[in-house]
PDB file of the backbone (N, CA, C, O) and the ligand in Angstrom, with CONECT records:
HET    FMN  A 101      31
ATOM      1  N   UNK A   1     124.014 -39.133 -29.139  1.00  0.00           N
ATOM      2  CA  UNK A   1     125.179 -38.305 -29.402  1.00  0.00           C
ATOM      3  C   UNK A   1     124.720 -36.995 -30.033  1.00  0.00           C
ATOM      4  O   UNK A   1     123.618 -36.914 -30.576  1.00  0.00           O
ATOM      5  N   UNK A   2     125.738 -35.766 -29.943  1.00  0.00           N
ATOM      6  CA  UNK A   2     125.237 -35.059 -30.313  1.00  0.00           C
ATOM      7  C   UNK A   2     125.714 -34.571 -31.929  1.00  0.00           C
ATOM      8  O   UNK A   2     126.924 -34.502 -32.145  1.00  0.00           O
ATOM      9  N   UNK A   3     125.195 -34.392 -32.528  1.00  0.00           N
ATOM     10  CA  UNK A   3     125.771 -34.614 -34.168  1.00  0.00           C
ATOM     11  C   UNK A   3     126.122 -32.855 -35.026  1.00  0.00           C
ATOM     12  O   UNK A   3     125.079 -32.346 -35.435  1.00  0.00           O
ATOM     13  N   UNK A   4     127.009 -32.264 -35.206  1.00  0.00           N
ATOM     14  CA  UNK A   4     127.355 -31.165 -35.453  1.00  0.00           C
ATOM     15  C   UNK A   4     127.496 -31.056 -36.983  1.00  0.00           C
ATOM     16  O   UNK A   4     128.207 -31.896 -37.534  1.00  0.00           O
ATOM     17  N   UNK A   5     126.841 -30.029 -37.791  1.00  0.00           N
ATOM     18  CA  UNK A   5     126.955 -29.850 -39.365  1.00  0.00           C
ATOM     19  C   UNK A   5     126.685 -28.678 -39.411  1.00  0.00           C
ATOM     20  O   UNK A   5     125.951 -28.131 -38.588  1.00  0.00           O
ATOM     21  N   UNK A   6     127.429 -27.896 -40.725  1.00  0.00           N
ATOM     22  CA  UNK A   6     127.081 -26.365 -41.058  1.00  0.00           C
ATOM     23  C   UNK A   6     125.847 -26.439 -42.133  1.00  0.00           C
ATOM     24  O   UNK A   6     125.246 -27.456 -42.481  1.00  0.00           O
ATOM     25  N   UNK A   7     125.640 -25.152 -42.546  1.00  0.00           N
ATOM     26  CA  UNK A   7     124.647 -24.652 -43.370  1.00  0.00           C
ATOM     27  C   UNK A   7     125.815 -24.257 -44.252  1.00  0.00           C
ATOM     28  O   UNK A   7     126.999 -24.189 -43.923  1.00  0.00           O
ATOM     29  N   UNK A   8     125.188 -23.973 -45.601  1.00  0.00           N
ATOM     30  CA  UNK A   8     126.006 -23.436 -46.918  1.00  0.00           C
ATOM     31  C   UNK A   8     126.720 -22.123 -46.310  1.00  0.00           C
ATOM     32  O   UNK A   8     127.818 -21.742 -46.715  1.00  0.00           O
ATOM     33  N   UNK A   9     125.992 -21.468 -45.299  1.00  0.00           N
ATOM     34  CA  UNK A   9     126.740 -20.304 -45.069  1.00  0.00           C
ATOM     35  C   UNK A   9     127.088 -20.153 -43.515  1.00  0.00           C
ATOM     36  O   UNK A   9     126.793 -19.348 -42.631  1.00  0.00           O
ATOM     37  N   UNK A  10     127.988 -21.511 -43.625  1.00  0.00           N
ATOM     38  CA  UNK A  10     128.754 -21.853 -42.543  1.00  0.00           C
ATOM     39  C   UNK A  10     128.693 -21.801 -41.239  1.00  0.00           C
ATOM     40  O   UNK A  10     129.642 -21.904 -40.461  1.00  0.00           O
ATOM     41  N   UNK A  11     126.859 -21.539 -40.827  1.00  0.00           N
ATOM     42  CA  UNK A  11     126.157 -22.001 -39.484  1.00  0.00           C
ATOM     43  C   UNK A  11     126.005 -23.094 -38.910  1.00  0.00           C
ATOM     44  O   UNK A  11     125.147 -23.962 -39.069  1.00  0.00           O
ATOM     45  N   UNK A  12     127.139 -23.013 -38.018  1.00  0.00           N
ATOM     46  CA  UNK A  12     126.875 -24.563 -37.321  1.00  0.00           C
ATOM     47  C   UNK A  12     125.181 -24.900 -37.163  1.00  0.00           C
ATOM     48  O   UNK A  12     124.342 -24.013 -37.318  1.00  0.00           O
ATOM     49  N   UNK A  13     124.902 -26.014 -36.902  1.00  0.00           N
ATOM     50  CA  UNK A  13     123.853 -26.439 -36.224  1.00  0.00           C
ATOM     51  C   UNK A  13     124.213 -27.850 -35.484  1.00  0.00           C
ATOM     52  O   UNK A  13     125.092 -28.584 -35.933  1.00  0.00           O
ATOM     53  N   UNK A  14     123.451 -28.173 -34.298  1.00  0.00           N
ATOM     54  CA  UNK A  14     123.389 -29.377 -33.331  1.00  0.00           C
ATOM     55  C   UNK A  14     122.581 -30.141 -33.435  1.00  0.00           C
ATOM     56  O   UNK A  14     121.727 -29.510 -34.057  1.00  0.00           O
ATOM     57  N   UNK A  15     122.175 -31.157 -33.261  1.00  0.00           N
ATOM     58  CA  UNK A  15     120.857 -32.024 -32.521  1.00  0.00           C
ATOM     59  C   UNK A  15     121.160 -33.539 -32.207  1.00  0.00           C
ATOM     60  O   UNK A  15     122.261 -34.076 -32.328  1.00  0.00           O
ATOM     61  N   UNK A  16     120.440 -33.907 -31.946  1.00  0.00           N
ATOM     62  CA  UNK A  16     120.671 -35.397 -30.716  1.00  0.00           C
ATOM     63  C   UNK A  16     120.145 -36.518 -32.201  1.00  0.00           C
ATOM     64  O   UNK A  16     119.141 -36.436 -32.909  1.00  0.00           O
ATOM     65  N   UNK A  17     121.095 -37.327 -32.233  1.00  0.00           N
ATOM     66  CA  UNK A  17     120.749 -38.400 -32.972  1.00  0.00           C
ATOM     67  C   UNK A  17     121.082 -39.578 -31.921  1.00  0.00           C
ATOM     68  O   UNK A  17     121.845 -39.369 -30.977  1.00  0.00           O
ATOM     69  N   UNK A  18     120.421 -40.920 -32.156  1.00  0.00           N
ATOM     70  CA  UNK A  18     120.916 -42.073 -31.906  1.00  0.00           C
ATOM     71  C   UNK A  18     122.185 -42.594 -32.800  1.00  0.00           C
ATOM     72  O   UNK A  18     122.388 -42.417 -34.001  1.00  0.00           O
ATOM     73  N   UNK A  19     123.029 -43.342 -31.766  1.00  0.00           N
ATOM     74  CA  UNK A  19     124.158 -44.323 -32.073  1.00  0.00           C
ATOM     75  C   UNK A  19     123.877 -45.529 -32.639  1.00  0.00           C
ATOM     76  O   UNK A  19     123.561 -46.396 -31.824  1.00  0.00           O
ATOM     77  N   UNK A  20     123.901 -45.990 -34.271  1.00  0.00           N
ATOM     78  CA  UNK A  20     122.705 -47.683 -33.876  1.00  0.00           C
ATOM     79  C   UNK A  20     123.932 -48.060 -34.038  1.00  0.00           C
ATOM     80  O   UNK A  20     124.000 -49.100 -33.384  1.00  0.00           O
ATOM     81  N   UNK A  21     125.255 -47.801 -34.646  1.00  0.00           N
ATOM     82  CA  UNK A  21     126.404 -48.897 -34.553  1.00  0.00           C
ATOM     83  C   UNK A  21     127.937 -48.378 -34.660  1.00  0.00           C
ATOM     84  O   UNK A  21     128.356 -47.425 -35.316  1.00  0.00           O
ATOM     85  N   UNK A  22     128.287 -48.816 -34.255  1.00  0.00           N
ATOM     86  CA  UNK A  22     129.891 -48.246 -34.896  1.00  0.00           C
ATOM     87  C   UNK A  22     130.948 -49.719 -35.417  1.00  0.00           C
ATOM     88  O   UNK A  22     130.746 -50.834 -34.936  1.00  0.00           O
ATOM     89  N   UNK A  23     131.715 -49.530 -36.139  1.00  0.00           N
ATOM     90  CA  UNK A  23     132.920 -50.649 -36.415  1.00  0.00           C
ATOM     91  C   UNK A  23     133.971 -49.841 -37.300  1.00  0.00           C
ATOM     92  O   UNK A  23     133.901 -48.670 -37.675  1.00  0.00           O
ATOM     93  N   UNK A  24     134.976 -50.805 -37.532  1.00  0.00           N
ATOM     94  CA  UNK A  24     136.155 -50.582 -37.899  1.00  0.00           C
ATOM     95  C   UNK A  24     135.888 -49.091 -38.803  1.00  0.00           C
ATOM     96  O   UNK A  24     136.812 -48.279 -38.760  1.00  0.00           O
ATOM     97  N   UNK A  25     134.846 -48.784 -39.483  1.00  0.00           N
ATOM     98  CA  UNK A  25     134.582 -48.115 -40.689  1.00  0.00           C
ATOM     99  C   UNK A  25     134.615 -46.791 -39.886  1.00  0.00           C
ATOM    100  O   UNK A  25     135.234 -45.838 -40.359  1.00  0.00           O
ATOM    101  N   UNK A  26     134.118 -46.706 -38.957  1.00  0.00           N
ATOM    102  CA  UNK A  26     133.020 -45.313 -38.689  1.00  0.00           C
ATOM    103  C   UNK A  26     131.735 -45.670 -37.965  1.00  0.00           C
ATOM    104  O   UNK A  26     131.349 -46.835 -37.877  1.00  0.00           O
ATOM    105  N   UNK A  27     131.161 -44.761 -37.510  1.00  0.00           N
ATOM    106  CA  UNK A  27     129.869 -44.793 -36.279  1.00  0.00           C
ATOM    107  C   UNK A  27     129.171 -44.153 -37.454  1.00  0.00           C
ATOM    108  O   UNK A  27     129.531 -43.228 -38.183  1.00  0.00           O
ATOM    109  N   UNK A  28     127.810 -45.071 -37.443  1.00  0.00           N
ATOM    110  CA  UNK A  28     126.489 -45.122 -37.796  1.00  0.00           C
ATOM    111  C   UNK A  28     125.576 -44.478 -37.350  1.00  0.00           C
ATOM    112  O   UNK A  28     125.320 -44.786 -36.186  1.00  0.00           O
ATOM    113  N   UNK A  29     124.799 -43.507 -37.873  1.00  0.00           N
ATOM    114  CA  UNK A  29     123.335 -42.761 -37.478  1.00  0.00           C
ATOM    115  C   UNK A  29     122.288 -43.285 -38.353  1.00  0.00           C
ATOM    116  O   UNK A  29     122.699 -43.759 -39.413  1.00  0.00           O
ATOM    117  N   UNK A  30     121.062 -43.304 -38.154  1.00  0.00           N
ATOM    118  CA  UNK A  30     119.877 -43.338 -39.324  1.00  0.00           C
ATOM    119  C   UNK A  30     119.262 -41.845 -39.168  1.00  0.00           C
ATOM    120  O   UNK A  30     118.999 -41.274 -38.109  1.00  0.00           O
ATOM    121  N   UNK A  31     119.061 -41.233 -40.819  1.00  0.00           N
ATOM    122  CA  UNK A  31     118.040 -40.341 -40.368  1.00  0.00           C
ATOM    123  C   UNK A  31     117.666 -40.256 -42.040  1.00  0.00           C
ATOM    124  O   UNK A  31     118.213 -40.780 -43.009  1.00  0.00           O
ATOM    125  N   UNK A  32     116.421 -39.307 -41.919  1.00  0.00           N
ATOM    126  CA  UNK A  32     115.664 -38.905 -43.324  1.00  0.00           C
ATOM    127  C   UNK A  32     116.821 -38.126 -44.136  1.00  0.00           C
ATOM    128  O   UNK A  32     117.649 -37.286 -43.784  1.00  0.00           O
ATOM    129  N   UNK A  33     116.537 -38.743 -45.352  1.00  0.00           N
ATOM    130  CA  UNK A  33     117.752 -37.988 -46.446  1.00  0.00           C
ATOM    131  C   UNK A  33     117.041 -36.418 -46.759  1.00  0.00           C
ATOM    132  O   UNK A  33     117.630 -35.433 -47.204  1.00  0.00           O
ATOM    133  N   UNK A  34     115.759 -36.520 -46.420  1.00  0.00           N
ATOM    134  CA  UNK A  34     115.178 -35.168 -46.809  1.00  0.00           C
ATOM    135  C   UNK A  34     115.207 -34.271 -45.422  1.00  0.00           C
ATOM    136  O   UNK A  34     114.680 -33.166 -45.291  1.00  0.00           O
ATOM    137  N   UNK A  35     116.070 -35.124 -44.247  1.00  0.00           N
ATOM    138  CA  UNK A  35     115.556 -33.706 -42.934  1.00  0.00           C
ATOM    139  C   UNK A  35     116.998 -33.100 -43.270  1.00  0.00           C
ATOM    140  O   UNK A  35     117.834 -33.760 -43.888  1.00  0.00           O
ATOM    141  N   UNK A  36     117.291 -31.448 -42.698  1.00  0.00           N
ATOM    142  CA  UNK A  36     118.092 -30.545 -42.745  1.00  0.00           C
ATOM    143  C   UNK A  36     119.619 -30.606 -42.894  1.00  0.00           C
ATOM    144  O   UNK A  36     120.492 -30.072 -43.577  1.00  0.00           O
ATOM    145  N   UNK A  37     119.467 -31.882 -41.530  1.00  0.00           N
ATOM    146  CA  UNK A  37     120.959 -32.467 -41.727  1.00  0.00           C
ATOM    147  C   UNK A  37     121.918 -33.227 -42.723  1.00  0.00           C
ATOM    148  O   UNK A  37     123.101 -33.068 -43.022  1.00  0.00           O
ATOM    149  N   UNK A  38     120.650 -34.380 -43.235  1.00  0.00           N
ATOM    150  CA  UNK A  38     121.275 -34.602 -44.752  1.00  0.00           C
ATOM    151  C   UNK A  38     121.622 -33.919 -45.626  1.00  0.00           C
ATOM    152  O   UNK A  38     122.520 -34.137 -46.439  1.00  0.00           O
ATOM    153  N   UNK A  39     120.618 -32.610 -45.498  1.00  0.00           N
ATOM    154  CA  UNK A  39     120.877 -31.966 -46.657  1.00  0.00           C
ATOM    155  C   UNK A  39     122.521 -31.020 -46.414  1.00  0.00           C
ATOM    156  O   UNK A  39     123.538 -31.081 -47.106  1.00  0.00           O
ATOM    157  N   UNK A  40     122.299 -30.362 -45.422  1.00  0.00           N
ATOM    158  CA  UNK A  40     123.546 -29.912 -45.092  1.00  0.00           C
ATOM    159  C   UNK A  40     124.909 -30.728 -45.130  1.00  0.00           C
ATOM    160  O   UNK A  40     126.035 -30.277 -45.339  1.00  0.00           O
ATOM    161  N   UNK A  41     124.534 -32.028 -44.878  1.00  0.00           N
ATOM    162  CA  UNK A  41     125.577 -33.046 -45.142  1.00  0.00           C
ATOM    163  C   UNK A  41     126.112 -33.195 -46.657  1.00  0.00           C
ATOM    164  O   UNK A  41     127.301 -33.229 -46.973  1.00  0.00           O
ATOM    165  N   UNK A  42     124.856 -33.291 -47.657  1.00  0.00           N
ATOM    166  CA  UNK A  42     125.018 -33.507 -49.423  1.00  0.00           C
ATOM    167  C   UNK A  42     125.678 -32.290 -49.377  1.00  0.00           C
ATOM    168  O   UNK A  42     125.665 -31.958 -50.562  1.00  0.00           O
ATOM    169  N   UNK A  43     126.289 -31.347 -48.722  1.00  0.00           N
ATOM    170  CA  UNK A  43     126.687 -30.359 -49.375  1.00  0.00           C
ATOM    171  C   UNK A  43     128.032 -30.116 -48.622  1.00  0.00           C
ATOM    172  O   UNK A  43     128.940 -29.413 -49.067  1.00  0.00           O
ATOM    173  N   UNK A  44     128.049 -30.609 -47.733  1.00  0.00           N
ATOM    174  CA  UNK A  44     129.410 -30.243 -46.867  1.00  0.00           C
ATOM    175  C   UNK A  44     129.465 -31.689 -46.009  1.00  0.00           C
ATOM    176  O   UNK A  44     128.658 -31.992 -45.130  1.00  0.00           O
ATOM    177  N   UNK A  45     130.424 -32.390 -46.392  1.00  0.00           N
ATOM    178  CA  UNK A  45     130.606 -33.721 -45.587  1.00  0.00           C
ATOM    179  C   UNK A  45     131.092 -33.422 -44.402  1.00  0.00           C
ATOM    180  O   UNK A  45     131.030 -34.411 -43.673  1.00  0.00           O
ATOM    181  N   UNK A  46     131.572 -32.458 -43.854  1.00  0.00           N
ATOM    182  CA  UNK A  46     132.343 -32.634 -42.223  1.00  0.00           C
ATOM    183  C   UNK A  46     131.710 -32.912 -41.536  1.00  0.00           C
ATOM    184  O   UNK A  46     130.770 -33.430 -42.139  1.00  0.00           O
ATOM    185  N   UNK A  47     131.486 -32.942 -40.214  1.00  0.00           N
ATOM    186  CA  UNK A  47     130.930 -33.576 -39.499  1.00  0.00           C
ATOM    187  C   UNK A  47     131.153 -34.070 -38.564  1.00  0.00           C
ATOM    188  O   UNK A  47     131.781 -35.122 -38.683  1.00  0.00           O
ATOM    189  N   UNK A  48     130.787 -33.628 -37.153  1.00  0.00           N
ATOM    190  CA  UNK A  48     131.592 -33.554 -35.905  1.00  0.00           C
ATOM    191  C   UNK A  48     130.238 -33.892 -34.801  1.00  0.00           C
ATOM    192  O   UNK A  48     129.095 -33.452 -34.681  1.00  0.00           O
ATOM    193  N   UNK A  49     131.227 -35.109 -33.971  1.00  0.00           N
ATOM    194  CA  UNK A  49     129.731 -36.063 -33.113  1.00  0.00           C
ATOM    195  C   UNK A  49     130.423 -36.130 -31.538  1.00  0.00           C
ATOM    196  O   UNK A  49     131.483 -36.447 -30.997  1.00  0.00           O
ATOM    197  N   UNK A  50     129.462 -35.757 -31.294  1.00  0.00           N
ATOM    198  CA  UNK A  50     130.371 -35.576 -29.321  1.00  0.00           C
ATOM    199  C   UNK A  50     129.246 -36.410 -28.518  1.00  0.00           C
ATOM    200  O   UNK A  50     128.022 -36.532 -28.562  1.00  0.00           O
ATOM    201  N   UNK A  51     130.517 -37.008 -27.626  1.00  0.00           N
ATOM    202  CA  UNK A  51     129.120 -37.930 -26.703  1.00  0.00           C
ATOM    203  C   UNK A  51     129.296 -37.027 -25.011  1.00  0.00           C
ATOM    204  O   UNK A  51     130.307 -37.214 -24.334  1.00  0.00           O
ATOM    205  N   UNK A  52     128.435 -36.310 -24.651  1.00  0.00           N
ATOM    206  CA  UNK A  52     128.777 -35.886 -23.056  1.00  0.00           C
ATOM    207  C   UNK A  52     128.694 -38.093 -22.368  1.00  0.00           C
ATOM    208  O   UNK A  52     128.076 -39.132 -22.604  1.00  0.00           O
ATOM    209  N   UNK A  53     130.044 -37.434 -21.293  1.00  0.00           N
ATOM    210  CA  UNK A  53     129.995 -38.323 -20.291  1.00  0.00           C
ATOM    211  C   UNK A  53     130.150 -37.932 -19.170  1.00  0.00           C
ATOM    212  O   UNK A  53     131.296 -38.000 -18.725  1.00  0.00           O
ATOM    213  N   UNK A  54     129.093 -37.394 -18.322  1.00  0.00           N
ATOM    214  CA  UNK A  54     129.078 -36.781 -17.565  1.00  0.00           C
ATOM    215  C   UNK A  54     129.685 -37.654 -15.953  1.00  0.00           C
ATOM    216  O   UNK A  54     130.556 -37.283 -15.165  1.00  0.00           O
ATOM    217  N   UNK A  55     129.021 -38.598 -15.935  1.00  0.00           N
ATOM    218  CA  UNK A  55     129.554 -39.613 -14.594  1.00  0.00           C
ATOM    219  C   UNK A  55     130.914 -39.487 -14.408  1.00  0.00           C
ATOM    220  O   UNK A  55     131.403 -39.311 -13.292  1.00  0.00           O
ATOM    221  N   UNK A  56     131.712 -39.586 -15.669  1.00  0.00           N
ATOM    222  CA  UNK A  56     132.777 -39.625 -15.863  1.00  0.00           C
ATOM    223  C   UNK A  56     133.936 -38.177 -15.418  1.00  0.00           C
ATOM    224  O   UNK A  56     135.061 -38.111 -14.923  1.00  0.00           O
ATOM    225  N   UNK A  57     133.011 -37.255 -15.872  1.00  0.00           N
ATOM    226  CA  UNK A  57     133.204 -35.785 -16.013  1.00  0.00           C
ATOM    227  C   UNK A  57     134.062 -35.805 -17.510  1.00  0.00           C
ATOM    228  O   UNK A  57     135.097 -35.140 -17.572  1.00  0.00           O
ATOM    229  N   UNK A  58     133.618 -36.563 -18.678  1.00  0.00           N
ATOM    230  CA  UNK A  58     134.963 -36.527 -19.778  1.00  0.00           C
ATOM    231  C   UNK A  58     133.671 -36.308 -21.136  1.00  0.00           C
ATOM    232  O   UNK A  58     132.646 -36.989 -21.119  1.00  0.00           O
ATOM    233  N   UNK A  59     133.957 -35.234 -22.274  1.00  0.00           N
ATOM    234  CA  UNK A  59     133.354 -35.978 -23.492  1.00  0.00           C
ATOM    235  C   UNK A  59     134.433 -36.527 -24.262  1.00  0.00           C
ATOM    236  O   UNK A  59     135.639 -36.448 -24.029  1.00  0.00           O
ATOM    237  N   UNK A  60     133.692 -37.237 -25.450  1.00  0.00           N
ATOM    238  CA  UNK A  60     134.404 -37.839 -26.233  1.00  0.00           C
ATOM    239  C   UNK A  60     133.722 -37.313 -27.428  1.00  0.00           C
ATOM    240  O   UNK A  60     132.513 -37.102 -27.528  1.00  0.00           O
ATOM    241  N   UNK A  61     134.799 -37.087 -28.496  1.00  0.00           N
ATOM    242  CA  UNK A  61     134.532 -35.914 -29.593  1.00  0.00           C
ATOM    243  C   UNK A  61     135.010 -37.090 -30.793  1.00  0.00           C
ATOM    244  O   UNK A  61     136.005 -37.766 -30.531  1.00  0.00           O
ATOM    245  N   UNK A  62     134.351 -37.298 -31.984  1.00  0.00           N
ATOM    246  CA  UNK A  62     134.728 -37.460 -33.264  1.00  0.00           C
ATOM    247  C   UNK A  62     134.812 -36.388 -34.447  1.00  0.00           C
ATOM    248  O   UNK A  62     134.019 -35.447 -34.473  1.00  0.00           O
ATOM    249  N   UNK A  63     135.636 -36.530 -35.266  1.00  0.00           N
ATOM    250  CA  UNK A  63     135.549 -35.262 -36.133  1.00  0.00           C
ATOM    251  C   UNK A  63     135.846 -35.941 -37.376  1.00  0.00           C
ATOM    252  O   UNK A  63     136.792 -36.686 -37.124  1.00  0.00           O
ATOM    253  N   UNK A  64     135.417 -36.093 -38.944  1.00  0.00           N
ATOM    254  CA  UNK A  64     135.480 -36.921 -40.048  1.00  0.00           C
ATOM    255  C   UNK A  64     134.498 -36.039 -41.095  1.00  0.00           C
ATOM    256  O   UNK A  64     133.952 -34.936 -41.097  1.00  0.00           O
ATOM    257  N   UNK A  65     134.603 -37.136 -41.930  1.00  0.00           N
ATOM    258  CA  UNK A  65     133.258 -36.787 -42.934  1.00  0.00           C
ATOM    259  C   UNK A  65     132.271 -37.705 -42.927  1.00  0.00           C
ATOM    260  O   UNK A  65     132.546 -38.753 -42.343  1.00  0.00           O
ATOM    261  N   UNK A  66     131.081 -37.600 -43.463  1.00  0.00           N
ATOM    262  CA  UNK A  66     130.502 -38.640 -43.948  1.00  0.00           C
ATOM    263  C   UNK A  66     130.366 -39.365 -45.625  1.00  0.00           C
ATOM    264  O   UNK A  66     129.727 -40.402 -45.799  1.00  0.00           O
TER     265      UNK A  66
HETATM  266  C1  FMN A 101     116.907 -38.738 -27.716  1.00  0.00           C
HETATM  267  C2  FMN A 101     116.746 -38.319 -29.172  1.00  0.00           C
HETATM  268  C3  FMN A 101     117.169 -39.191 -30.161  1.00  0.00           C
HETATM  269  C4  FMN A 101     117.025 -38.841 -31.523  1.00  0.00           C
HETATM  270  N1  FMN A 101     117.478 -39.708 -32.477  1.00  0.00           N
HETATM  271  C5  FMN A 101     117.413 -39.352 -33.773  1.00  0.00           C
HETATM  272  C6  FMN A 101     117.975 -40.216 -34.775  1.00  0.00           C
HETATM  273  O1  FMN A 101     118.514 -41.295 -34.515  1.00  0.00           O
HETATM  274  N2  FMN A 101     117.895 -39.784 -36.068  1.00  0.00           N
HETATM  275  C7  FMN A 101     117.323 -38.587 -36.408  1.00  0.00           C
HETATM  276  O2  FMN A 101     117.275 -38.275 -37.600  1.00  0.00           O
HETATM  277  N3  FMN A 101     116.781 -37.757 -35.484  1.00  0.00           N
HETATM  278  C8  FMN A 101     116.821 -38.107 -34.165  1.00  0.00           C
HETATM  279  N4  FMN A 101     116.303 -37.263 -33.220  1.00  0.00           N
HETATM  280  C9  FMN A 101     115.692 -36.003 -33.644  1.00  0.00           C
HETATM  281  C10 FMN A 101     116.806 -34.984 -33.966  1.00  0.00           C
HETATM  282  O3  FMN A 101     117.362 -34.495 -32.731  1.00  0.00           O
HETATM  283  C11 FMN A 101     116.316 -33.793 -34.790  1.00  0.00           C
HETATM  284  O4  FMN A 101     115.329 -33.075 -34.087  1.00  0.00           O
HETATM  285  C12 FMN A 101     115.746 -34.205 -36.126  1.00  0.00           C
HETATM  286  O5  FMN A 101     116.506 -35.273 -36.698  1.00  0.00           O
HETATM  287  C13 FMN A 101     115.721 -33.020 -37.103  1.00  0.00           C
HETATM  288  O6  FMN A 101     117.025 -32.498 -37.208  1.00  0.00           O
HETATM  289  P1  FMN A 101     117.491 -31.621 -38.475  1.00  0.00           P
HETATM  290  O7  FMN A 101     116.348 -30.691 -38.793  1.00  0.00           O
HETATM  291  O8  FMN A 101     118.693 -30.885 -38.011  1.00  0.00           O
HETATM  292  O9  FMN A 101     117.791 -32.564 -39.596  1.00  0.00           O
HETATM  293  C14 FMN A 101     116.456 -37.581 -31.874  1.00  0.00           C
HETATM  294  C15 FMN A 101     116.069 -36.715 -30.857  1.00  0.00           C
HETATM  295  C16 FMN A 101     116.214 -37.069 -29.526  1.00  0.00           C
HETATM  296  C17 FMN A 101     115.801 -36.104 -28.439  1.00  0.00           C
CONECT  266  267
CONECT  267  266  268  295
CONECT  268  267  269
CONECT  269  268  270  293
CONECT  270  269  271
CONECT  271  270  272  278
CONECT  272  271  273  274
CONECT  273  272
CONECT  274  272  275
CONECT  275  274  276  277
CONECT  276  275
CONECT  277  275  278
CONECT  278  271  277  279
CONECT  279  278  280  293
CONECT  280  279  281
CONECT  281  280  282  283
CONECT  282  281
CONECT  283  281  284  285
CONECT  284  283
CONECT  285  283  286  287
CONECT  286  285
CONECT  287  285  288
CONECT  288  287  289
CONECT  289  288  290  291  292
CONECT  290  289
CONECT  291  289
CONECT  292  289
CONECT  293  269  279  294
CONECT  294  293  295
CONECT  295  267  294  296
CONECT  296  295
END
């Protein structure tokens, strides 16, 4: 999926994480608390995860905090 977070001065950024789970709670990523995205995360919880489905021709968009 593709995982969407700003910078303090409100630059989006993208990159490809794995899905390891989802349930009732919310969809699950693993990543380093020290790479960019955490950090941008400790500082701004939003957080917006899109899956392309291309076969389909459809994405599917989440939008929350963490
Ligand atoms: C197919 C694919 C799967 C990836 N899965 C993860 C993942 O599950 N967790 C993760 O932290 N990074 C994953 N990465 C690497 C991220 O895309 C990214 O390069 C890295 O986490 C650093 O991002 P950041 O500097 O924005 O924090 C994956 C990359 C690819 C291409």
């Amino acid at each position: 999926m593709c995982v969407a977070t700003v910078d303090k001065n409100r630059q989006p950024y993208q990159r490809i994480v794995l899905l390891k789970y989802f349930d009732d709670k919310g969809l699950v990523f693993y990543t380093n608390l020290g790479s960019r995205k955490a950090q941008q995360l400790a500082k701004n919880p939003h957080i917006s995860l899109l899956f392309p489905w291309h076969m389909l021709k459809y994405q599917v968009i989440f939008l929350g905090r963490v």
